[in-house]
Each structure stands twice: as structure tokens, then as C-alpha cells.
C-alpha positions in Angstrom: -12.3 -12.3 -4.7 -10.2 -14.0 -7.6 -10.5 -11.9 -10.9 -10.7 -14.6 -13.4 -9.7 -12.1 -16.2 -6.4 -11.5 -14.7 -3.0 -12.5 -14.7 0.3 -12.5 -13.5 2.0 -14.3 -16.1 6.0 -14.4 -15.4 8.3 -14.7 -18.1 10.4 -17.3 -16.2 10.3 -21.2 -16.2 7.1 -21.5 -14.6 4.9 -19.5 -16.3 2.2 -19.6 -14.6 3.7 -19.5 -10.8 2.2 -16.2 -9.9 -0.9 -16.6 -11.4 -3.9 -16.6 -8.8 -5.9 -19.4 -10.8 -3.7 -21.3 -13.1 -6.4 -23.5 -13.1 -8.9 -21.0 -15.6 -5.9 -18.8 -16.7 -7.1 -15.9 -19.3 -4.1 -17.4 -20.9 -5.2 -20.8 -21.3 -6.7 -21.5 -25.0 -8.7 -24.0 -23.2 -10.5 -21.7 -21.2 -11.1 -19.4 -24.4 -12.6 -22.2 -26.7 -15.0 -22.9 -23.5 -16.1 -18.9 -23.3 -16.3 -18.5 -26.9 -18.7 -21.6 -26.8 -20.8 -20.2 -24.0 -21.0 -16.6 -25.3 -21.9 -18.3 -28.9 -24.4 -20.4 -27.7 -26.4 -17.0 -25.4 -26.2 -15.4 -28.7 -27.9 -17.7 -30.6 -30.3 -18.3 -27.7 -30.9 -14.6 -27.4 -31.8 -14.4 -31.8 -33.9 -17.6 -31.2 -35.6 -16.0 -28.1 -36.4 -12.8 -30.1 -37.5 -14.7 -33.4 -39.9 -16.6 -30.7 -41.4 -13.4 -29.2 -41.6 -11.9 -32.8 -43.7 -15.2 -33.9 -46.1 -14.9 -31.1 -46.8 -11.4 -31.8 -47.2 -11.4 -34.8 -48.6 -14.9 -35.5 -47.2 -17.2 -38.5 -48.3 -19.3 -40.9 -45.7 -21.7 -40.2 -45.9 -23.6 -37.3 -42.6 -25.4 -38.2 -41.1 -22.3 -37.3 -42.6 -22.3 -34.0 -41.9 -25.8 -33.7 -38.0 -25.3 -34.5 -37.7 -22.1 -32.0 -38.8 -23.7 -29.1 -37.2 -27.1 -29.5 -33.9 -25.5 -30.7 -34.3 -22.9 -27.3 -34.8 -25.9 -25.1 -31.4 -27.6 -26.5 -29.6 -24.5 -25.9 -31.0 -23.8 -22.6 -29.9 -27.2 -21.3 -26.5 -27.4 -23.1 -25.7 -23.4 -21.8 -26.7 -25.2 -18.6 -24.4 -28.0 -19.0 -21.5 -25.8 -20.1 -21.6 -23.6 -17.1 -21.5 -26.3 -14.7 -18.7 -27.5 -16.0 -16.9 -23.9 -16.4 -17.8 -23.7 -12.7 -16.5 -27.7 -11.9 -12.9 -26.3 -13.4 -12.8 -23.0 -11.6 -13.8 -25.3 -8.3 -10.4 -27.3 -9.4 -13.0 -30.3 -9.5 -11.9 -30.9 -13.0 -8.2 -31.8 -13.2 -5.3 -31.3 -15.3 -8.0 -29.1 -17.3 -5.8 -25.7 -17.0 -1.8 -25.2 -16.5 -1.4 -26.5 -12.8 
């Protein structure tokens, strides 16, 4: 099993010759703008999530707040769904010239 958090980055020409998956290299600031994204977008989804079980328990006067915390969980739902896929379309090499190779 590859371990995506790893690397054998070489101080040669080709950097990235020894690396087992050039392709989502820690190294690549690619790949960390796409995790930062993700991991941005489950913590907002885990605060809206919360806010949502907080306003069903103990009821609001608001229902634009309701409203706004379950459309604003849907979007993140589907765009943390969207984001994945293609996180897993790169580390499947199915998205090209994405990562160093």
C-alpha cells in the first residue's frame, strides 16, 4: 500500500524519480491547496452540522437559520463529494499532468 504522505524526494535532477506517487506528491503545492480545501470545507460542515443539531434541540425563532444550515450543508455535502472524486481521479492518474510526472 502506497503512503500518500511520503516521500523520497532526491536532491538530483529529477526530483521526483524515487518518489512512489509523483502523481499526489506531499511535495506538490497542488496537492496541498486541494487538502486544505477538503479539510476546510469538513470543518465548516462539521460547525454547520452542530449549529443544526443545536437548532433542533433547542428550537429557534428563526427559521432563516434553519433554512441557511441545511441548504448551506447540502452544498457542502455535494461539493466535499465532488472534491474527493476528483482527489481520487488524480491519485488513479486519471487526471493528467495534475502532479510532477
Amino acid at each position: 500500500m502506497i503512503d500518500y504522505n511520503e516521500c523520497y524526494y532526491s536532491p538530483g535532477t529529477d526530483k521526483h524519480s524515487c518518489c512512489t506517487h509523483p502523481n499526489y506528491c506531499i511535495f506538490n503545492p497542488k496537492r496541498i491547496q486541494l487538502e486544505k480545501r477538503i479539510h476546510n470545507l469538513e470543518k465548516e460542515l462539521h460547525y454547520r452540522n452542530k449549529s443544526l443539531h443545536f437548532l433542533k434541540k433547542e428550537g429557534t425563532h428563526n427559521t432563516l437559520d434553519y433554512e441557511t444550515n441545511t441548504s448551506r450543508i447540502k452544498i457542502l455535502n455535494n461539493d466535499l463529494k465532488e472534491l474527493r472524486k476528483f482527489r481520487d481521479k488524480i491519485i488513479k492518474k486519471e487526471v493528467k499532468a495534475y502532479g510532477f510526472i
